[in-house]
ZASE-332268 format. One line per field, with one value per residue (C-alpha): z, x, y. Coordinates in Angstrom, 3 decimals, always signed. Each point is the difference from the previous one (the first is absolute). Example, Ala and Ser with C-alpha at 12.3 -4.5 7.8 and 13.67 -1.06 7.14 Angstrom:
<atoms>
w <- (+7.800,-0.660) $
u <- (+12.300,+1.370) $
v <- (-4.500,+3.440) $
</atoms>
This chain:
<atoms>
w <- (+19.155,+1.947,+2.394,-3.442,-1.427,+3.642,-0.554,-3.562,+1.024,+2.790,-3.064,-1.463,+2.323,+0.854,-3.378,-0.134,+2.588,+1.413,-1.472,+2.045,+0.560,-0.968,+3.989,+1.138,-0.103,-1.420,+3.413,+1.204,+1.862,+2.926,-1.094,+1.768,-1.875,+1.318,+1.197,-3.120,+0.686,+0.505,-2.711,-2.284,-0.107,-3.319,-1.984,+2.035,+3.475,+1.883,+3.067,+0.558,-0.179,+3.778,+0.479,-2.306,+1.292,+2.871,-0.576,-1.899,+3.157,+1.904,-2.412,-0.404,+3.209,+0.347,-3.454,-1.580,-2.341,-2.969,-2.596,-2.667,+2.739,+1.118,-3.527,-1.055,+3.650,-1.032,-3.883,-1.830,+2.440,-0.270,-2.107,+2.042,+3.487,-1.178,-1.239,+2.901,+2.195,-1.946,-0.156,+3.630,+1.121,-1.351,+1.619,+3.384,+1.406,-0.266,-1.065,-1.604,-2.887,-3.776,+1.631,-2.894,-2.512,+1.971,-0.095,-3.283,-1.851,+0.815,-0.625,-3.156,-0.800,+1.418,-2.037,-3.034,+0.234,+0.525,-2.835,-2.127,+0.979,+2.346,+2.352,+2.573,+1.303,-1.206,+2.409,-1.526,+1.962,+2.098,+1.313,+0.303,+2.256,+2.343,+3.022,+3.976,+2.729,+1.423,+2.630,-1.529,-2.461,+2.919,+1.758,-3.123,-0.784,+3.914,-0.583,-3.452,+0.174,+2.072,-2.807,-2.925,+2.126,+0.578,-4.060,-0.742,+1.765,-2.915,-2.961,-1.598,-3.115,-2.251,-4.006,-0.357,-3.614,+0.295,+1.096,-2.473,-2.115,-2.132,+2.649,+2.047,-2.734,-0.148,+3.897,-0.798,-1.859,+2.463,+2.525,-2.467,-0.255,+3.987,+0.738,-2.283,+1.747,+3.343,-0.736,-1.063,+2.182,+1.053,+3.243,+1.666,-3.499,+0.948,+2.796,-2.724,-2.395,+2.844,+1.754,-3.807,-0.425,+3.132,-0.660,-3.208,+1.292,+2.639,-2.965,-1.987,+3.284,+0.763,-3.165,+0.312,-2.871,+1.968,+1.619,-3.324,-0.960,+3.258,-0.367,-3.372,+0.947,+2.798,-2.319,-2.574,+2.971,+0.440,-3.125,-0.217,+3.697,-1.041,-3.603,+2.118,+1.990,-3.068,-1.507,+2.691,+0.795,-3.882,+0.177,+3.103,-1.880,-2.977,+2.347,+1.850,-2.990,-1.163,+2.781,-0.073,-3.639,+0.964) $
u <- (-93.509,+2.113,+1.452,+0.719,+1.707,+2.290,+0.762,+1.327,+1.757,+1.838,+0.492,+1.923,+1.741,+1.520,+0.513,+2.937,+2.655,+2.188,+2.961,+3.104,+3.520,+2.765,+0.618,-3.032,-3.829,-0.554,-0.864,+0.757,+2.729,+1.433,+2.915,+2.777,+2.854,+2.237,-1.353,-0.358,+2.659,-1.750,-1.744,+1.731,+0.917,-1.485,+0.382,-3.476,+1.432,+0.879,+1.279,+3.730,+2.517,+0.645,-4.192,+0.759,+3.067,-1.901,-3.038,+2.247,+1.598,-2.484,-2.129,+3.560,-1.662,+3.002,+0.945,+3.497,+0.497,+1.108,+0.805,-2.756,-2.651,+1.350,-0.118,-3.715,-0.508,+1.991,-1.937,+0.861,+2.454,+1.929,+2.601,+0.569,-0.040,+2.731,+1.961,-0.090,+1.089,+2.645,+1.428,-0.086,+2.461,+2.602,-0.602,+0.960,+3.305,+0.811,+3.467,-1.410,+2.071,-1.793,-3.210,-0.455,+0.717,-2.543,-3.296,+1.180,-0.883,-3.716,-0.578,+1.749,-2.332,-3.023,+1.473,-0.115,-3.513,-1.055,+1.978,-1.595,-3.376,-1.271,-2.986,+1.270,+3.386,+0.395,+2.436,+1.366,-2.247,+3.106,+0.319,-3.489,-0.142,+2.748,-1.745,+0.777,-1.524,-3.184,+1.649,+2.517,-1.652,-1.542,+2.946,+1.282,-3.306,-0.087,+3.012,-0.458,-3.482,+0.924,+1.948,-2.002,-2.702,+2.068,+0.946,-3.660,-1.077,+2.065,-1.012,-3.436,-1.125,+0.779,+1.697,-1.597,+0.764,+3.640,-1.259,-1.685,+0.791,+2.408,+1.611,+0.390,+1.638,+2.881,+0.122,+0.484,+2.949,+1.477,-0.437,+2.168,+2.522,+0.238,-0.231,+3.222,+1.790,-1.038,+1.393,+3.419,+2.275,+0.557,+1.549,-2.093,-2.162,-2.999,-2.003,-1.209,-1.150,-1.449,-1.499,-1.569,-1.471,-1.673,-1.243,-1.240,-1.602,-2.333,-0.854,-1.622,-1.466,-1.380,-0.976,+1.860,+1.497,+1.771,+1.879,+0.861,+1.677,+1.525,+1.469,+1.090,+2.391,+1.690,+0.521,+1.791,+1.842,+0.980,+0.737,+2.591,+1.569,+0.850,+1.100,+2.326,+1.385,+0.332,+2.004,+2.042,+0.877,+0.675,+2.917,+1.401,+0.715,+1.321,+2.371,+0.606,+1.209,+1.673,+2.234,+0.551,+1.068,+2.169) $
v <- (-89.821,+2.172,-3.216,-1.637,+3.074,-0.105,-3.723,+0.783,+2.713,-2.514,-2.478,+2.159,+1.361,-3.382,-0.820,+2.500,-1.168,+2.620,+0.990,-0.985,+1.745,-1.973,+0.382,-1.084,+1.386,+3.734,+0.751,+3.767,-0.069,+1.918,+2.504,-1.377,+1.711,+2.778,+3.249,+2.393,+3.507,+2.967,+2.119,+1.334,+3.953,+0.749,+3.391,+1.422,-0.665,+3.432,-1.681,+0.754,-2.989,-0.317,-0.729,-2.563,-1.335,-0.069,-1.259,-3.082,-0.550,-0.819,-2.033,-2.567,-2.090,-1.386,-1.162,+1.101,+2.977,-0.725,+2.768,-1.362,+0.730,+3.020,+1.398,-0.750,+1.482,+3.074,-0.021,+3.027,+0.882,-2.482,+1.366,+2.958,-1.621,-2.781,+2.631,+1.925,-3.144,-1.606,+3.310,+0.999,-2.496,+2.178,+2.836,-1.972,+1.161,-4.061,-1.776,-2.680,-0.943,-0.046,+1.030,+2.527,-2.710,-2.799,+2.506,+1.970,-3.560,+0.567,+3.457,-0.177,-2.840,+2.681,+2.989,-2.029,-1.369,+3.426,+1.437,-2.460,+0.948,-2.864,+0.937,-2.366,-1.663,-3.281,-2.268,-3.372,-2.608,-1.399,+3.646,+0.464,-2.965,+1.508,-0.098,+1.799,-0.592,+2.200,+0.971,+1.330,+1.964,+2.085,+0.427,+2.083,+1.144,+1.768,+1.538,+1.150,+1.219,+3.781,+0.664,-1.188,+2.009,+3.171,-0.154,-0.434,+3.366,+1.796,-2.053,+0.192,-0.440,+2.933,+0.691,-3.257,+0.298,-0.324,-3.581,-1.103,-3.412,+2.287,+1.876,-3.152,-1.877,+3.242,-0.232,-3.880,+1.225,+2.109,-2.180,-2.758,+2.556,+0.417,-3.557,-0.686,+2.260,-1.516,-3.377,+1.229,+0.308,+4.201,+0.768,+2.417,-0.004,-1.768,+1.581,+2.628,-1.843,-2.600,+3.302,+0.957,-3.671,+0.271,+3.299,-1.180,-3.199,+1.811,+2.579,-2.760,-1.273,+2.365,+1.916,+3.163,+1.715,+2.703,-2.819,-1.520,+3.539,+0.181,-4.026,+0.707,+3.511,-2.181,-2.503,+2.507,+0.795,-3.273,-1.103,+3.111,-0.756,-3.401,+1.204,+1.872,-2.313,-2.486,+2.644,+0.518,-3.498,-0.025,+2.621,-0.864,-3.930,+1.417,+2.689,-3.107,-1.773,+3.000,-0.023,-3.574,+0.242,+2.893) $
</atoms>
């Protein structure tokens, strides 16, 4: 009975043919694509943003960085940490010439999303591809990291209210405002609001309201400095004109 039962059960078994992949049999095969990035930094994780930049460093093994990858590595971070770097460029003592304009495109794009109330930055896929190589990425990442470190050891998380989905969408705002002003063209009227930005950025980063409040009075400050020297420039064309006209 029980050999009979055994030889029905093989019957049947070869009664069914296996199902086939369009590709070939529906065989398991060997996962051969591209290293997955590093987890992602989700709303639970305490460990500060340099551990992570680290810790994404060295699990690249020698792939590129490209900024889609760095931002699920950064997770809910993300916002705050490309912020913070698109921003810092500016504070650089460097003639380079529509730098402001060049890196106020993206963190106008970042204010915006954030105004609007996304949880994450969202990249158009051609500049999500944008790719550097490893190497590179380290090189900046060794001499960035003392001073994301030496930030760090002031900010912790505290007013954690003020960052909340609300208060993030009015720092989304502010931040709008700041990057505007960043693009245009000031003499000697963008460091502030760069410098406010960057504040700003590492706030969200790193979850620290009293940071925020900070961010935001340097970048009243800045906002009335370059009012200033708008209105200056202003008077001096139209006394300019004046005297022309004289």
């Amino acid at each position: 009975m029980m050999e009979s039962t055994i030889a029905h059960t093989l019957q049947g078994a070869s009664d069914h043919p296996r199902r086939e992949s369009p590709g070939g049999p529906d065989l398991e095969q060997p996962d051969t694509a591209a290293p997955k990035p590093p987890l992602e930094a989700g709303p639970g994780d305490s460990r500060r943003t340099s551990v992570i930049l680290r810790e994404y460093a060295s699990g690249l093994g020698g792939t590129s960085v490209n900024l889609g990858s760095l931002r699920y590595a950064l997770g809910d971070r993300g916002f705050g940490m490309l912020i913070f770097v698109f921003a810092l460029p500016n504070l650089i003592p460097v003639n380079i010439p529509l730098l402001s304009a060049v890196l106020g495109v993206p963190l106008v794009l970042l204010a915006a999303q954030l105004f609007w109330g996304r949880h994450e930055p969202w990249f158009p896929a051609w500049l999500a591809r944008r790719a550097m190589p490893s190497a590179s990425f380290e090189a900046v990442l060794r001499r960035s990291l003392p001073y994301l470190q030496r930030a760090e050891s002031v900010l912790r998380p505290r007013l954690t209210p003020i960052l909340s989905w609300t208060g993030e969408r009015l720092i989304g705002f502010a931040l709008l405002v700041l990057t505007v002003v960043l693009t245009l063209p000031i003499p000697f009227g963008n460091w502030l609001p760069a410098f406010a930005i960057a504040i700003l950025g590492l706030a969200i980063a790193e979850k620290d309201g009293v940071a925020v409040l900070v961010g935001l009075v340097v970048g009243v400050v800045s906002l009335f400095v370059a009012g200033t020297v708008v209105v200056g420039l202003v008077k001096g064309f139209l006394l300019f004109l004046s005297k022309v006209a004289a």
